[in-house]
N, CA, C and O of each residue as an XYZ file, in Angstrom:
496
protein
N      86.365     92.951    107.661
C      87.110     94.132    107.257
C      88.609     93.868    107.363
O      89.236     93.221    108.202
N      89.050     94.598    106.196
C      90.754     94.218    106.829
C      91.725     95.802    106.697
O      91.809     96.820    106.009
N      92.317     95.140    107.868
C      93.305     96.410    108.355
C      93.798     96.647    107.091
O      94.045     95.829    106.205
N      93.999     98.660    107.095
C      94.949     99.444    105.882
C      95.363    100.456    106.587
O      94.642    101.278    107.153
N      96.683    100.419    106.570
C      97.121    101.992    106.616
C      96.927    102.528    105.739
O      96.827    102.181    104.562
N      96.810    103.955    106.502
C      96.137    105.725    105.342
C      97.728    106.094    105.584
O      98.572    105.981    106.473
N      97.612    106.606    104.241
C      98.865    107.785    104.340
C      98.333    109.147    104.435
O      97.305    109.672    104.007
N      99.243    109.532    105.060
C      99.179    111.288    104.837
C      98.473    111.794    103.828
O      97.401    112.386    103.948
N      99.429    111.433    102.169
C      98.442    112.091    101.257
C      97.108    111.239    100.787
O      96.745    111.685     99.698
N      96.496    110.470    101.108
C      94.952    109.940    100.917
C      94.233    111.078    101.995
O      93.291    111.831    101.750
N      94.763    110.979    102.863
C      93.919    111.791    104.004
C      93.194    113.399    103.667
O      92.082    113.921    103.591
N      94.905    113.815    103.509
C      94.837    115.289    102.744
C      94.121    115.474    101.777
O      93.327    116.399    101.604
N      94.425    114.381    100.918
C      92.981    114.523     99.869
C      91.442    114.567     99.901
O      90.576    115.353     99.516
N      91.489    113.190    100.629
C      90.066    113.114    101.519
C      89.275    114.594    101.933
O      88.192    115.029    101.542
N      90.408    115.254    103.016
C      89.791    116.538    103.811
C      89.543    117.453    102.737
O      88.469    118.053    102.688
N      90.843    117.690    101.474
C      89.999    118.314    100.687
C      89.373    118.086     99.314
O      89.443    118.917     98.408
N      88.793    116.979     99.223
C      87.934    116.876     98.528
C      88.443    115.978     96.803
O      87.927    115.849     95.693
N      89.410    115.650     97.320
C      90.291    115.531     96.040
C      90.149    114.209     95.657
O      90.592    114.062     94.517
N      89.511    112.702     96.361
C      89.672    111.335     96.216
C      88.718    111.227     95.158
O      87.910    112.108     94.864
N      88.839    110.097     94.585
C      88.228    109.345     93.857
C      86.952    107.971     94.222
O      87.145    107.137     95.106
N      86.000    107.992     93.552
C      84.704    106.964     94.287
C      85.721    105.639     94.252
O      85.670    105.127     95.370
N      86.456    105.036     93.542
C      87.227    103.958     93.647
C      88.232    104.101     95.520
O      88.146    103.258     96.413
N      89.105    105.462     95.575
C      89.611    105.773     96.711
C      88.683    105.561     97.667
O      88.735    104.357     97.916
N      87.562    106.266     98.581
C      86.380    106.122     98.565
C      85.623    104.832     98.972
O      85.288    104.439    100.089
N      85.515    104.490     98.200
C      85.563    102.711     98.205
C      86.172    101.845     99.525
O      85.762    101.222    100.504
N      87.556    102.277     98.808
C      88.599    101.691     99.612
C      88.821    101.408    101.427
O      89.107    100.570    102.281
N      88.382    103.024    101.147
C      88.359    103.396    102.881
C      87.025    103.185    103.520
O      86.740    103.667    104.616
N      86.362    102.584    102.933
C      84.614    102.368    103.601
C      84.698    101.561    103.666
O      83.631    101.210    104.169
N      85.637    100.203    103.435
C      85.559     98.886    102.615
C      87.017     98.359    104.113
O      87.306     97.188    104.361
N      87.405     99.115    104.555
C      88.470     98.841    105.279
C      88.782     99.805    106.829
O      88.838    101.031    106.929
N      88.903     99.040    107.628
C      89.474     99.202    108.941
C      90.795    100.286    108.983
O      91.953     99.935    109.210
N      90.404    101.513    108.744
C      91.656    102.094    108.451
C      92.869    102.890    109.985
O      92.395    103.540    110.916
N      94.131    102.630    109.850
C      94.524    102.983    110.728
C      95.666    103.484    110.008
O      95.998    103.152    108.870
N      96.577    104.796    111.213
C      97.486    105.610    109.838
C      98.887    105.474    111.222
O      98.752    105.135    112.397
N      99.950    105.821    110.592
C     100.957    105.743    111.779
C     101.299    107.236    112.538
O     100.866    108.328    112.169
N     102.240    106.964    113.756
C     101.962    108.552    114.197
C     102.751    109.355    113.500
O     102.816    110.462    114.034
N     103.390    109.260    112.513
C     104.322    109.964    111.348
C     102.804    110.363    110.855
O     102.594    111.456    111.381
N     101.610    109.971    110.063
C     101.123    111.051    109.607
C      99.505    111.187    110.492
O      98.429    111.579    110.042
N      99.829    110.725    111.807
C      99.190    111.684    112.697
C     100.400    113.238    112.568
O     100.222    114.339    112.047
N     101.036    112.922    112.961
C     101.788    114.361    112.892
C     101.551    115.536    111.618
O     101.018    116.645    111.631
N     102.258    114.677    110.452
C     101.626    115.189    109.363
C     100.355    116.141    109.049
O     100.385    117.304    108.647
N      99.270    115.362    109.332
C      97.860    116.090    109.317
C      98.043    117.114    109.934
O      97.787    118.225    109.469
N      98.613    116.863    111.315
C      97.816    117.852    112.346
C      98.727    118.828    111.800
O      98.203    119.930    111.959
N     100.108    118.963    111.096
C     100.780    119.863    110.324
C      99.994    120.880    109.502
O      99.732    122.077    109.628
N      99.696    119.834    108.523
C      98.773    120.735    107.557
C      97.585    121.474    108.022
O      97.218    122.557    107.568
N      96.795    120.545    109.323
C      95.759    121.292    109.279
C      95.737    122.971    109.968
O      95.075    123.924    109.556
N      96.999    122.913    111.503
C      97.561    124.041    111.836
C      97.828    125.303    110.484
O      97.592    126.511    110.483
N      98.596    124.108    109.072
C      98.773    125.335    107.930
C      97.749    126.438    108.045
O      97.722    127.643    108.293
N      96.671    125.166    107.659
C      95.412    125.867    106.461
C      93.711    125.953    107.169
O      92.698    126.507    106.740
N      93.963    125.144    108.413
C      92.508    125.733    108.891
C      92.456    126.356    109.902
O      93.499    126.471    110.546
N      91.175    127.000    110.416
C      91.226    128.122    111.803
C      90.438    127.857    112.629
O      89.721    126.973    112.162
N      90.155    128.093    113.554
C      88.726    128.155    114.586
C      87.806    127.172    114.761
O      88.384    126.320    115.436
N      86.591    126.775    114.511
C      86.033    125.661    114.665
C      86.343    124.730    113.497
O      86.329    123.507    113.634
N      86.561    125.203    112.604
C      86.647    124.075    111.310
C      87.883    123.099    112.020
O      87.740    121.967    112.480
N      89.380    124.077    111.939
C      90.264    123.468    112.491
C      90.254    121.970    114.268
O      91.069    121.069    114.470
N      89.034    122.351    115.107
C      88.858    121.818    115.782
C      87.566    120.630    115.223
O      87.066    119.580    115.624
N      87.487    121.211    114.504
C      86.751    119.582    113.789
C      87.276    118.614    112.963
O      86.722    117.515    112.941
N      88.305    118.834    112.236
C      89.396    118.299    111.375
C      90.505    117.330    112.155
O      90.944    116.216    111.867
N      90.774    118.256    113.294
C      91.358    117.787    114.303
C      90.770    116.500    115.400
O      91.519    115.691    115.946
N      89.114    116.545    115.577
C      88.851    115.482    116.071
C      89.044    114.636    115.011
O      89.964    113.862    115.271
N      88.410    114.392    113.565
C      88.312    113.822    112.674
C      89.672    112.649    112.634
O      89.500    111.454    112.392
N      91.361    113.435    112.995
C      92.076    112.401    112.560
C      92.641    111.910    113.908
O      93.723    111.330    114.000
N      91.709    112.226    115.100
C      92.155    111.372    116.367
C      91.034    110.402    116.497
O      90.953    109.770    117.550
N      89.870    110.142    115.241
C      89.486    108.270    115.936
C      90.153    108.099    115.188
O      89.337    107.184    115.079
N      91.138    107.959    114.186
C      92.133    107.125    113.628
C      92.631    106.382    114.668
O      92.802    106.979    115.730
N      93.023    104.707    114.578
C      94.072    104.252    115.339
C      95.343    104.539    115.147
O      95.389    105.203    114.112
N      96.177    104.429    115.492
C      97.480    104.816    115.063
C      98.387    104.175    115.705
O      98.417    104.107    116.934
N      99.442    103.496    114.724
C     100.503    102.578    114.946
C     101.582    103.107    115.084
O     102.098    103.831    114.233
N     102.301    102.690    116.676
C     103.498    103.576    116.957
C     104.634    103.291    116.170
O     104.724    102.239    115.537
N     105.369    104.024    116.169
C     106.930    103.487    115.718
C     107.996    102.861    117.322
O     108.179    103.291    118.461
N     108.494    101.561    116.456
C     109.524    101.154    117.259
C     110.708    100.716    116.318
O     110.667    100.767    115.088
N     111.693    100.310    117.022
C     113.509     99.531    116.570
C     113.019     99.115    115.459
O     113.163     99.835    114.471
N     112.370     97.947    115.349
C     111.956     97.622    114.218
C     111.627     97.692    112.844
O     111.998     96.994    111.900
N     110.568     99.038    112.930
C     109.746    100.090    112.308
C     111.087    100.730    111.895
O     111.570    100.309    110.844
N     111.802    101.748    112.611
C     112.903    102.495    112.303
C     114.064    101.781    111.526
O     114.617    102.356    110.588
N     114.410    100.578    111.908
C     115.408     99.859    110.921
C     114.890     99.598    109.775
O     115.638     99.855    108.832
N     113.401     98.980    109.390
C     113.361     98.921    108.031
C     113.348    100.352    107.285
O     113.912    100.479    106.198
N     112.749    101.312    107.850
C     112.399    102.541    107.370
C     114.035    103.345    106.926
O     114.237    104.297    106.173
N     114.823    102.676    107.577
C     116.267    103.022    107.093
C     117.264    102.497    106.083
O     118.294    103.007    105.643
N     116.524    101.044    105.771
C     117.099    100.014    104.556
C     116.267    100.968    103.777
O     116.891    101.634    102.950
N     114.574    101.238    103.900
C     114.258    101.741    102.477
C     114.323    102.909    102.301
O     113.791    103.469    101.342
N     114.996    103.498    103.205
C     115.742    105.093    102.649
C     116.575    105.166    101.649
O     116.380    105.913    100.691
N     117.853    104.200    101.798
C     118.812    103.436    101.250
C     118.554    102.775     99.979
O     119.214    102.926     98.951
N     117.525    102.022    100.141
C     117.647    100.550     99.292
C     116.562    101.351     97.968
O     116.737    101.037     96.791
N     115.439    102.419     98.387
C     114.786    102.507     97.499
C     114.704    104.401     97.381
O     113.899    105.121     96.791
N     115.618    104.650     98.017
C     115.729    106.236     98.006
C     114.406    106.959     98.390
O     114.080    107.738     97.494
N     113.339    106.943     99.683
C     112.691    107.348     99.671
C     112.846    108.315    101.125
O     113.560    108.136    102.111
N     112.260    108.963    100.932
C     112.276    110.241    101.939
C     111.654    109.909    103.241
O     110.567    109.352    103.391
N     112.790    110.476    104.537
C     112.667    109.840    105.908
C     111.096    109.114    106.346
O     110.917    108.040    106.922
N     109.987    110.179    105.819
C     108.668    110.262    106.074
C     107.891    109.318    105.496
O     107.077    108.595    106.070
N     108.167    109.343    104.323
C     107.154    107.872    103.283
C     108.176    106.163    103.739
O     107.770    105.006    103.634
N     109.008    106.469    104.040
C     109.870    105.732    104.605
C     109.487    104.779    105.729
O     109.237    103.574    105.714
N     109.514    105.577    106.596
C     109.126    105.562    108.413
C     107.029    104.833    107.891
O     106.373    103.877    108.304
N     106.847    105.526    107.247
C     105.121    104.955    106.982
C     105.198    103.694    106.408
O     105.175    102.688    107.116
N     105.264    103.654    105.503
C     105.902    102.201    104.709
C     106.342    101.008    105.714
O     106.002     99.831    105.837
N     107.035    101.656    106.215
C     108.032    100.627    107.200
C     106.943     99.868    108.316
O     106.857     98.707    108.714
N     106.092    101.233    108.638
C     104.792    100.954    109.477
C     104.172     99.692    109.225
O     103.947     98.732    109.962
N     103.795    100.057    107.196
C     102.746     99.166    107.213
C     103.561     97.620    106.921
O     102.955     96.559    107.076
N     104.831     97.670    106.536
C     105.568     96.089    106.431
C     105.509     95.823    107.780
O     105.121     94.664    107.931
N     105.742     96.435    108.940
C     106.088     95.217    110.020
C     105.095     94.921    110.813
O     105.147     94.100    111.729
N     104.284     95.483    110.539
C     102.624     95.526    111.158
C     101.671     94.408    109.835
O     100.501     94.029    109.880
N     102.488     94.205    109.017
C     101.495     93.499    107.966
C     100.691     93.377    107.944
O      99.951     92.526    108.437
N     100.428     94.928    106.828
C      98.593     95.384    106.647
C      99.219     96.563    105.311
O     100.211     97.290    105.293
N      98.213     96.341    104.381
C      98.812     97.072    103.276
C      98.607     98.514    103.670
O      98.115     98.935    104.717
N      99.117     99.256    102.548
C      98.969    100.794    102.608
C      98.569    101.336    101.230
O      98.896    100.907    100.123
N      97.576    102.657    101.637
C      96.696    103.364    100.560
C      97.603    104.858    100.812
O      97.730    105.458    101.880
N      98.094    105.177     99.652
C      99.061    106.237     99.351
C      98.952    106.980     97.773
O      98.667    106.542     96.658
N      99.180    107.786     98.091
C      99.036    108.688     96.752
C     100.543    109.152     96.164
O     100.733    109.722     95.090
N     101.424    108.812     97.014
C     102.354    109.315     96.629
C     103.552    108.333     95.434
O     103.909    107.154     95.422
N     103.832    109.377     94.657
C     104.371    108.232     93.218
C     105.505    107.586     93.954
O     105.402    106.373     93.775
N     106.343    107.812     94.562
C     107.458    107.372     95.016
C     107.137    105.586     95.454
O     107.816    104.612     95.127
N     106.071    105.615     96.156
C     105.531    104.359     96.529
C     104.771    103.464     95.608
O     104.276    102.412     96.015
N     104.676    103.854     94.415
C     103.620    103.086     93.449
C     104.474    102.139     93.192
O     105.597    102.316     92.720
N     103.771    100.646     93.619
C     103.656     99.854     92.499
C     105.045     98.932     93.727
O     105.916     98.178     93.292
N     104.884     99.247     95.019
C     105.946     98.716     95.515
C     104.868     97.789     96.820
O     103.811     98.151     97.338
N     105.595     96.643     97.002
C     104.436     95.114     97.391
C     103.771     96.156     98.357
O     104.056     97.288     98.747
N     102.746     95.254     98.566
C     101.780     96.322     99.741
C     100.903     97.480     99.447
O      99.926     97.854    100.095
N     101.370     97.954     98.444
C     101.082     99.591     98.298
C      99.937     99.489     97.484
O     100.229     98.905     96.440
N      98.637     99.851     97.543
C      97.494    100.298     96.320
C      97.976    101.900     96.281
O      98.153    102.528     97.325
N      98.138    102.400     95.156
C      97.847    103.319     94.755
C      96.685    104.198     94.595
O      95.767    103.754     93.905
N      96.562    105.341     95.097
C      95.404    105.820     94.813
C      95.259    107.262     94.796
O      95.366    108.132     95.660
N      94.915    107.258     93.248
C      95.433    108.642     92.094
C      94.468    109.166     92.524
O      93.355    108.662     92.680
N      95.047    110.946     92.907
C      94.141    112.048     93.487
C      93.519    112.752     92.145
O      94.169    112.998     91.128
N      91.838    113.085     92.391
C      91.202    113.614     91.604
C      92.152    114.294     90.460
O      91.644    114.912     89.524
């Protein structure tokens, strides 16, 4: 199996229902681990939009994720590609995750398509 970071939006999709059997694939097919930028994330959304037991099941769901901390490192590249490729603090800081940890990343978000590392993976 080989290590992938999840982004935020694969996840979100995932929970609701939105991936593709190719997406799908991907994540059955791979060792997935997400950074604590979208541990945070999730547990964002899921506070949004779920309640009561659902919410406490959603919530175990994205703590067996492993999750890769941020350090100096992590934060300096995540600040060239704020800069260098105009991307927003958050897809930034993730990205940055998966370059210095070298392990690709599964993302839905266009900003990241098509940049080394990155599979794309178009929501339903």
């Amino acid at each position: 199996m080989t290590e992938i970071l999840v982004d935020t939006s694969v996840i979100i999709s995932y929970l609701k229902g939105n991936t593709t059997e190719s997406t799908d694939r991907i994540l059955a097919s791979n060792e997935n681990v997400i950074s604590l930028i979208t541990y945070f994330e999730v547990l964002k959304f899921l506070y949004k939009t779920r309640q009561g037991h659902e919410l406490e099941f959603f919530k175990q769901k994205i703590q067996q994720y492993d999750t890769r901390p941020l350090n100096p490192k992590i934060c300096e590249t995540a600040a060239k590609l704020v800069h260098t490729h105009g991307l927003c603090t958050a897809d930034a800081l993730i990205y940055a995750t998966a370059i210095e940890n070298g392990i690709g990343l599964i993302t839905s978000d266009t900003d990241l398509k098509g940049k080394p590392g990155v599979i794309y993976a178009k929501p339903k």
